[in-house]
MARTORNU-758825 format. One record per residue (C-alpha): residue in one letter; y, x, z. Coordinates in steps of 0.5 Angstrom, whole numbers, plus 500, padded with zeros to 3 digits. Layout:
! MARTORNU-758825
aYXZ;...
! end
This chain:
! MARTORNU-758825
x959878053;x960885052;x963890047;x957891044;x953884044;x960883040;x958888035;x951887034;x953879033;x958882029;x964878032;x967886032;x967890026;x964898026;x962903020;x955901020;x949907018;x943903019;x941895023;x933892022;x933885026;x933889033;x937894032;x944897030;x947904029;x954905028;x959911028;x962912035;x970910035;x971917039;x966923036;x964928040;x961932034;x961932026;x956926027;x957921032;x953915032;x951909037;x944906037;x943900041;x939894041;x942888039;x939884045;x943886052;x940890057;x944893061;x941900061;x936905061;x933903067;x932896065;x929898058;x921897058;x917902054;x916897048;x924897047;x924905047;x918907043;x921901037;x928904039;x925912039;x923911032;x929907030;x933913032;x929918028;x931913021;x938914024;x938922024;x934921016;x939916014;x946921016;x941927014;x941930020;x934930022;x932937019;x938941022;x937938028;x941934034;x941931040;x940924043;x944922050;x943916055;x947915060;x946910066;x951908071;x957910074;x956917076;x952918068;x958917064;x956910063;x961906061;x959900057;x953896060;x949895055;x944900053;x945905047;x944912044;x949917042;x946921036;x949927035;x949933030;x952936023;x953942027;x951946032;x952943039;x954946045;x952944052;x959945056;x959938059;x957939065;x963944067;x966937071;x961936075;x960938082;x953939084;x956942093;x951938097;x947934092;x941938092;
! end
């Protein structure tokens, strides 16, 4: 079972912001803003290329009661996937980093190397 089937079944402890029955947010363990949370389906899939567009209309709305609920949603912030290796994912199990509570940069892409992938 992976990490976050553990802790959507609640068998690991998180700060919890908000759960309805399919879905949980959490507060990220290594924040990347003033507001990092975790939105997953309590229901593994493996990632976003696996969601069908059911779980994304459902798990969209859940997101935005999320940003209502940690008071970020008229300041505005920003919701990332990441899907594979090379997108950064490293736990197989769909979720969404919503960030805010501050003014976000976009330096997350001076790592990469874009010579010969266009």
């Amino acid at each position: 079972m992976c990490l976050f089937c553990k802790i959507a079944k609640k068998e690991i402890a998180s700060n919890i912001i908000l759960e309805d029955e399919e879905f949980i947010a959490f507060h990220d363990i290594n924040p990347k803003a003033p507001v990092h949370i975790l939105a997953i389906p309590k229901q593994h899939v493996d990632s976003f290329d696996e969601a069908d567009s059911l779980l994304m209309g459902k798990i969209s709305k859940f997101i935005q009661n999320v940003a209502s609920e940690v008071k970020i949603q008229k300041s505005g912030y920003r919701v990332i996937t990441n899907i594979g290796e090379n997108g950064g994912q490293e736990v197989k199990h769909l979720h969404f980093h919503v960030l805010g509570g501050a003014k976000l940069k976009w330096d997350h892409f001076s790592d990469a190397d874009p010579q010969g992938h266009f």
